[in-house]
C-alpha positions as CSV (number, residue, x, y, z in Angstrom):
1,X,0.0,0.0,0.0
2,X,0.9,3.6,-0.3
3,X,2.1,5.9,2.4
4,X,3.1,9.2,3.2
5,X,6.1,9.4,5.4
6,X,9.2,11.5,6.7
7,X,12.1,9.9,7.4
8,X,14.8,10.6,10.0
9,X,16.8,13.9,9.0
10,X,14.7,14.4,5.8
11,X,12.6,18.2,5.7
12,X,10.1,17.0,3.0
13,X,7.4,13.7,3.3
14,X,7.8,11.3,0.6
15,X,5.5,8.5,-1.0
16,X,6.4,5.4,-0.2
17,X,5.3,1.3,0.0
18,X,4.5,-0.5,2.8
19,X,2.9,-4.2,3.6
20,X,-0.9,-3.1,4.1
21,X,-1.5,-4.3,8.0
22,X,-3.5,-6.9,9.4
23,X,-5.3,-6.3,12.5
24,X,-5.0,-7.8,15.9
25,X,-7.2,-8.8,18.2
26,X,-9.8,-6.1,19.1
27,X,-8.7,-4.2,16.4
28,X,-10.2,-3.6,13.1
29,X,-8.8,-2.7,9.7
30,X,-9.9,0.7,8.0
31,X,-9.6,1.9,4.3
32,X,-8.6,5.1,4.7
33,X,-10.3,8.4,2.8
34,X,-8.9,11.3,3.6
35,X,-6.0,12.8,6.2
36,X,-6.0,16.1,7.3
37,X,-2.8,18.3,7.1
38,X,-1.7,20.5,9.6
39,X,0.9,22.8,11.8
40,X,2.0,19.9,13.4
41,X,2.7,18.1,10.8
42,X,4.9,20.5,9.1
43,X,6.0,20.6,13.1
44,X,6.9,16.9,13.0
45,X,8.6,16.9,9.0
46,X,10.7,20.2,10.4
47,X,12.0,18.1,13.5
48,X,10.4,20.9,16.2
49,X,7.9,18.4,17.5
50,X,7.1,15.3,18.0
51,X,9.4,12.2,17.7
52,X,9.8,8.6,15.8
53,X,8.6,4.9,16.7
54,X,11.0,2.8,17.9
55,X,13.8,0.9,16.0
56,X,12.5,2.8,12.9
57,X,14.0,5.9,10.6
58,X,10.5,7.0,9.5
59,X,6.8,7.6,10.9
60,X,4.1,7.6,8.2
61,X,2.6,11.0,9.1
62,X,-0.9,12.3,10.0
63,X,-3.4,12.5,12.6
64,X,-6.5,14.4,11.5
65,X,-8.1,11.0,9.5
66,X,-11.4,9.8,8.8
67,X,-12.0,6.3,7.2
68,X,-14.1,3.1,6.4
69,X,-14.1,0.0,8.1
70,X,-13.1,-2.9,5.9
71,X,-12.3,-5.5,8.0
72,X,-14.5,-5.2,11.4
73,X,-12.7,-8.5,13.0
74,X,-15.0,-9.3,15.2
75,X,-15.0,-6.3,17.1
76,X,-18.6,-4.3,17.7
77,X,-17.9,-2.1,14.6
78,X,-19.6,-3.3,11.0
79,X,-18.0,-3.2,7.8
80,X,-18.6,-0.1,6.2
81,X,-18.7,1.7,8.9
82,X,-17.0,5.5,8.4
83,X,-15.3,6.3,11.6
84,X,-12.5,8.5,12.7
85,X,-9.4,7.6,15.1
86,X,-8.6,8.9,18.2
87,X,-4.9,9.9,18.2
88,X,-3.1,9.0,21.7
89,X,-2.5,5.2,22.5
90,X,-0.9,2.8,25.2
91,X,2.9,3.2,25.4
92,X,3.7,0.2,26.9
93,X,1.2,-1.4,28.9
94,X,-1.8,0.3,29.8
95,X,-2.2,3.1,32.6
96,X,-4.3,4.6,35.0
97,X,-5.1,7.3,32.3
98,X,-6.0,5.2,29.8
99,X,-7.9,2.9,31.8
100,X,-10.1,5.8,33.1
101,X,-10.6,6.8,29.6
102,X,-8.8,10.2,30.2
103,X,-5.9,9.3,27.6
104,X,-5.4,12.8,26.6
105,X,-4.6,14.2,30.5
106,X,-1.8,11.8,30.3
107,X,1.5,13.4,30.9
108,X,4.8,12.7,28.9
109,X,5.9,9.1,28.7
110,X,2.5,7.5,29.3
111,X,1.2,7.7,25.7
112,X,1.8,8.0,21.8
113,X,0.3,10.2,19.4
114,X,-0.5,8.5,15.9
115,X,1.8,10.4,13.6
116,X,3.1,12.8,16.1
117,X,5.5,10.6,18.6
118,X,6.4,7.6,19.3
119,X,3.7,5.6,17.1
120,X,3.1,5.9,13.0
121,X,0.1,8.0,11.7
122,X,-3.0,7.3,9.7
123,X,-1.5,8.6,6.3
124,X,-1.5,5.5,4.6
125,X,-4.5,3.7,2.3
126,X,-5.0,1.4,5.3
127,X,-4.6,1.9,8.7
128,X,-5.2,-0.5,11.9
129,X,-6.6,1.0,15.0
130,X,-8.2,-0.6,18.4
131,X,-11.8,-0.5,17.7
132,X,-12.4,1.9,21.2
133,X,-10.2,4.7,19.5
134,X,-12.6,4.5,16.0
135,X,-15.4,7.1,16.6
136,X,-18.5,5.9,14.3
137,X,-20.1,9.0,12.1
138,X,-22.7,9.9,10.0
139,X,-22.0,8.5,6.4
140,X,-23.1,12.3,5.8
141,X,-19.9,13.7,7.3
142,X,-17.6,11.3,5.2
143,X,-15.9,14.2,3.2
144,X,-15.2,16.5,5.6
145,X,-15.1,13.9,8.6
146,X,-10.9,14.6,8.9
147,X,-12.3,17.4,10.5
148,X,-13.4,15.9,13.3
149,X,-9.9,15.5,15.2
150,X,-9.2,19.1,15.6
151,X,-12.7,20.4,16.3
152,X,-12.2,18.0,19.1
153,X,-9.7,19.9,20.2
154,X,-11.6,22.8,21.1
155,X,-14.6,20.5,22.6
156,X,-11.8,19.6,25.1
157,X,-10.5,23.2,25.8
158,X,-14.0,24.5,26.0
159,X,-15.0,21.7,27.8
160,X,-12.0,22.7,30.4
161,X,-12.5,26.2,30.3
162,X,-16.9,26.0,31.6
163,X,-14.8,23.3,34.4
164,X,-12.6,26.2,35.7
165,X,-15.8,28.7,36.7
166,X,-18.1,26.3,37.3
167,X,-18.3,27.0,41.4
168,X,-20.0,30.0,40.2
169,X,-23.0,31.4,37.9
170,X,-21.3,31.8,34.4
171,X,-22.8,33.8,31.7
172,X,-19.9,34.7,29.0
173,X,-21.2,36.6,26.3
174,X,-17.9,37.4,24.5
175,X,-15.4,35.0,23.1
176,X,-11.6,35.6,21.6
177,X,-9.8,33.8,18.9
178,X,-5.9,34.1,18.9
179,X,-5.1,33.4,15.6
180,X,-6.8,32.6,12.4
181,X,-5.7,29.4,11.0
182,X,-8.0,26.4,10.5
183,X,-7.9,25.5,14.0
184,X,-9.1,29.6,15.1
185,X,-11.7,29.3,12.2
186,X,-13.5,26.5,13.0
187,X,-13.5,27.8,16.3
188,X,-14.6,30.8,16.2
189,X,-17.3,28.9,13.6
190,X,-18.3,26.8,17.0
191,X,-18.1,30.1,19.1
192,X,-20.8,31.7,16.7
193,X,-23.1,29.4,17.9
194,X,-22.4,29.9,21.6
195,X,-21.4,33.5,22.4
196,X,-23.2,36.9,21.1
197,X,-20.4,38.7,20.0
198,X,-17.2,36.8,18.9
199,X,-13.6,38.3,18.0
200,X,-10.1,36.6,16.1
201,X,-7.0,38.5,16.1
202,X,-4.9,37.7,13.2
203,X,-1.7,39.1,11.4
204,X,-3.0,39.3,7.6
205,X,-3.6,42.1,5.7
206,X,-6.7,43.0,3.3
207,X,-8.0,41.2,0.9
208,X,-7.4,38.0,2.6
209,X,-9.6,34.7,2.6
210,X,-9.2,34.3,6.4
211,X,-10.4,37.3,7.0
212,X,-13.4,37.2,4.9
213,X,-14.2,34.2,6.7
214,X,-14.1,35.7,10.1
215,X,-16.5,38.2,8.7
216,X,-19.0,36.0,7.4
217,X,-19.5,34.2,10.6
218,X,-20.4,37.8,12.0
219,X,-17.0,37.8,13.9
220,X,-15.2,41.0,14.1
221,X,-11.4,41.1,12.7
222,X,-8.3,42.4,14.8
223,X,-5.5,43.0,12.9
224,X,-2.4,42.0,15.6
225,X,-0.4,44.6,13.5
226,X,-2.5,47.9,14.7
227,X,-4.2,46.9,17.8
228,X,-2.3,44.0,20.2
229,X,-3.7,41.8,23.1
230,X,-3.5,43.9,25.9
231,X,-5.6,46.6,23.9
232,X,-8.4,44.8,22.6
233,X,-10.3,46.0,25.7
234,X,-9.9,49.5,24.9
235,X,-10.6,48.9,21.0
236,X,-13.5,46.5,21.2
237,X,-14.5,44.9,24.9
238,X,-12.6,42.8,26.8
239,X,-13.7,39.2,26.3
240,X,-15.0,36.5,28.4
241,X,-13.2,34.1,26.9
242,X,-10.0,33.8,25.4
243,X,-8.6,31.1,23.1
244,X,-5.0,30.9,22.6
245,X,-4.2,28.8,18.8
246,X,-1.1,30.8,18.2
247,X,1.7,29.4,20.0
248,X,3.0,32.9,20.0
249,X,4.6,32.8,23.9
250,X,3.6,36.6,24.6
251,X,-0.1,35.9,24.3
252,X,-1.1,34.3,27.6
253,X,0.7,36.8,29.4
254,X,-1.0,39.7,27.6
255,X,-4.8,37.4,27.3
256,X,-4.5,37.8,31.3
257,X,-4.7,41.6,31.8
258,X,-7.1,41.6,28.3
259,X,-10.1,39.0,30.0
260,X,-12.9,40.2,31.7
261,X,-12.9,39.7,35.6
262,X,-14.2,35.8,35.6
263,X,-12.8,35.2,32.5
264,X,-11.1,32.7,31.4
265,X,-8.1,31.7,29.0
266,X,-7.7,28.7,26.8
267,X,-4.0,28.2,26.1
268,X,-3.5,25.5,23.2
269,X,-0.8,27.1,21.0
270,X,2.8,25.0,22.0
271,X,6.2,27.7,21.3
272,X,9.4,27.0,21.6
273,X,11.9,28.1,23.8
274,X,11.6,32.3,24.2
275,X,13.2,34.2,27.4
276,X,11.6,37.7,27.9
277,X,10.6,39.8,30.3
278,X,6.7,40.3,31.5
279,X,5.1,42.0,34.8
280,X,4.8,39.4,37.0
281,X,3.1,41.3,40.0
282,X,0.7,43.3,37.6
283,X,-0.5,39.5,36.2
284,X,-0.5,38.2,39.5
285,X,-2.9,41.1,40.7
286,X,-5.0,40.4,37.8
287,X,-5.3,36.8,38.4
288,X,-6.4,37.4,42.1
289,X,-7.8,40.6,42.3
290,X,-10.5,39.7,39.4
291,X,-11.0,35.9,39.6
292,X,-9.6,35.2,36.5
293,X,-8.5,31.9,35.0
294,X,-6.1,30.0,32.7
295,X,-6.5,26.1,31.3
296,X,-4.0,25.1,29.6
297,X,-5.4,21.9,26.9
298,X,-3.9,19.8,24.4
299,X,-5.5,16.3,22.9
300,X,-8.8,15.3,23.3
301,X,-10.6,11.9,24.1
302,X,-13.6,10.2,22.8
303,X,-16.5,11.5,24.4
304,X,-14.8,15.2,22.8
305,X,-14.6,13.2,19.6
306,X,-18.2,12.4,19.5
307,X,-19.3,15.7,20.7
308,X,-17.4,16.9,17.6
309,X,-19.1,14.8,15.3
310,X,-22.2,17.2,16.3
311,X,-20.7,19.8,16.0
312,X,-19.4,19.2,12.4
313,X,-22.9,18.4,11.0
314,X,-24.3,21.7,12.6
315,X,-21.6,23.3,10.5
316,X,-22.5,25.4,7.0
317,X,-21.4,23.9,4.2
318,X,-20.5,27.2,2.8
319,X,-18.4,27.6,5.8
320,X,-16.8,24.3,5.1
321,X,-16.3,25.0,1.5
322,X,-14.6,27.7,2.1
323,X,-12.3,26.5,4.9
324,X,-11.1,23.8,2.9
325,X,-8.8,25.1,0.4
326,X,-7.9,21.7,-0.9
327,X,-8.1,18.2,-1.2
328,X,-5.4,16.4,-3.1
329,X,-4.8,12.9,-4.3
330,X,-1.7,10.4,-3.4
331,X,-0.2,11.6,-7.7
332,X,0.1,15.4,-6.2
333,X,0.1,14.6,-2.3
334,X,3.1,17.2,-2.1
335,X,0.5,20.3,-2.8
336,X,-0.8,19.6,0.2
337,X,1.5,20.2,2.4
338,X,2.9,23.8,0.7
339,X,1.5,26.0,3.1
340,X,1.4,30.0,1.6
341,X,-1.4,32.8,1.7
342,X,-4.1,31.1,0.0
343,X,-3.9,28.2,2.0
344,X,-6.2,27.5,5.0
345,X,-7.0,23.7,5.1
346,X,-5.9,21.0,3.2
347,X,-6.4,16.9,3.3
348,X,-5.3,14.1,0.9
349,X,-7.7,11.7,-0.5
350,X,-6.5,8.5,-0.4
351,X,-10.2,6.6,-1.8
352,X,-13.6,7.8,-2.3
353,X,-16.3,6.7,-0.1
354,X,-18.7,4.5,-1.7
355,X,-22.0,3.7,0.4
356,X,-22.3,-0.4,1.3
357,X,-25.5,-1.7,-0.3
C-alpha cells in the first residue's frame, strides 16, 4: 500500500510502499479516505515536535483522519462503517489514564500520538486501530469527517475552560480567537453558535480569505499589527473568553490583563523556547484581584470526539467550502503540504467513499 512518510533527517514527506496491515485482536482494519494536514505536521517533518517509533528511521505521518471499516474482526464495529481515530495510545502497557478513559490528560511518557511521537500516523491507504479509538459517524460527514480531530480539540478546551468557573454562575457573552488558521476558524465557527459577540486577532492584511471568513461568521477582525492583546479592551471589549491557537509565547501573558474579571483563557498554541521579560506582579494582581483563570489543553478523548461529530454536522457547508482550500490525491500529495497565503485547510484523498448496499 501507499504511504506518506518522513524519514529521520529528511525536511520534505515522501510517498512510499508498505505491507498493508493486518489487524490484531480487538482491532479492526480501516480503508482510509482522507487525512487532514496541519501545523504539526509540518512541526513533526521540520523536526520541532514530535518524535519517531522505535527501532525505525521514519513515521508515516498524519493525525487528522477519517476512514471506512473494511475488515470489522469481530469487534462491535460493521464493515462499512466510516469512523474517525482517536490519536493517543498505550505506550507500553496500559495506565491509570488510559484505563479511566482520560488518555489525553496523560503526561509525557505514558502515551503515543498517531503520527506525532512515538507511534506511525493514519497517512497511509490502510490503517489499523483498536476499535475503542474509531469514533463511528454519519456516512453524511464522510468528506469533511478529517475534520473531526481538531474540532475536538476545542470541545476539550471548551469543555476545560466552563470546568474552571463552574463553582459559580457563568454567563460569558464574548469570546476571543488568537489566531486565524483552520484550527481559530473552525472555532470561532463553533463560538458563533455559543457567544453573542465573537472576536479573532490575526496578522494578515486585506484582501485575505481568512479574514473574509471571520466576517462572514459575524465575527469582528483584529488586525495584531495595529491593535495588540492587551488593547483589545480599549478597542472593542474585553472578552469572556480567550482562546489561545497561536503558539505565539507573549499571548497568555497579555490574554490575562485583556479578559474580563471571571474570565477565562484557553492556552493551546505549543512555542518553543523564548526568554523575555513580563510584569509578574501586575498579572498576579490580575489573576487574584479579578478571579480570573487559565486552562492550559492539548489532545482530546472520545467523548470530545463524538461531541465533535455534532458539532461538524451543525456546520454550513458554505463555511466548510470555504475552509477547505484543498483536497489532493496520493499523484500530487506534495501540494498539500505547501502551506502560503491562499492556503487554509488542506487533506489528501487517499479513496472515495462508496456507500455499502
Amino acid at each position: 500500500m501507499k504511504a506518506i512518510a518522513v524519514h529521520e533527517g529528511a525536511t520534505e514527506p515522501e510517498l512510499i510502499d508498505l505491507p498493508r496491515p493486518d489487524p490484531d485482536t480487538g482491532e479492526a482494519l480501516v480503508r482510509t479516505l482522507r487525512v487532514g494536514v496541519d501545523g504539526t505536521d509540518h512541526e513533526v517533518i521540520s523536526g520541532g515536535h514530535g518524535g519517531f517509533p522505535a527501532d525505525t528511521d521514519h513515521m508515516v505521518l498524519g493525525h487528522e483522519a477519517v476512514g471506512v471499516v473494511e475488515d470489522a474482526n469481530g469487534t462491535e464495529l460493521s464493515e462499512g462503517d466510516v469512523v474517525v481515530p482517536t490519536v493517543r495510545r498505550r505506550p507500553n502497557g496500559s495506565n491509570d489514564y488510559f484505563q479511566r478513559g482520560e488518555p489525553d490528560m496523560a503526561p509525557d511518557g505514558q502515551y503515543h500520538e498517531r503520527g506525532i511521537v512515538g507511534d506511525h500516523g493514519f497517512m497511509a491507504e490502510y490503517f489499523t486501530s483498536p476499535a475503542e479509538f474509531l469514533v463511528p459517524i454519519s456516512a453524511e460527514l464522510a468528506d469533511h469527517g478529517f475534520l473531526v480531530e481538531p474540532i475536538s480539540i476545542t470541545e476539550k478546551a471548551v469543555e476545560h475552560a466552563d470546568a474552571s468557573r463552574s463553582a459559580f454562575e457563568w454567563t460569558p457573552e464574548s469570546a476571543l480567537v488568537l489566531g486565524n488558521g483552520s484550527l481559530g476558524l473552525i472555532t470561532l465557527a463553533m463560538f458563533e453558535q455559543r457567544f453573542e459577540r465573537t472576536y479573532c486577532l490575526g496578522r494578515r492584511e486585506r484582501p485575505d480569505p481568512t479574514i473574509d471568513i471571520i466576517e462572514s461568521l459575524g465575527g469582528t477582525y483584529v488586525n495584531s499589527t495595529e491593535t495588540s492583546v492587551p488593547e483589545i479592551p480599549d478597542e472593542h471589549e474585553a472578552p469572556d473568553l480567550i482562546y489561545e491557537s497561536t503558539g505565539y509565547a507573549k499571548h497568555p501573558f497579555e490574554s490575562i490583563e485583556a479578559l474580563a474579571p471571571n474570565g477565562v483563557l484557553a492556552a493551546l498554541g505549543i512555542p518553543g523556547d523564548w526568554d523575555f521579560e513580563i510584569e509578574g506582579g501586575k498579572l498576579h494582581r490580575e489573576l487574584v484581584l479579578h478571579n480570573k483563570a487559565i486552562v492550559g489543553s492539548v489532545n482530546s478523548h472520545v467523548g470530545h470526539f463524538e461531541a465533535a461529530a455534532d458539532t461538524l454536522a451543525s456546520l454550513s457547508a458554505s463555511f466548510l467550502d470555504d475552509l477547505v482550500t484543498g483536497i489532493f490525491d496520493l499523484d500530487d500529495y506534495e501540494a498539500a503540504f505547501v502551506d502560503d497565503d491562499s492556503t487554509i485547510k488542506n487533506a489528501i484523498q487517499f479513496s472515495e467513499y462508496e456507500e455499502r448496499r
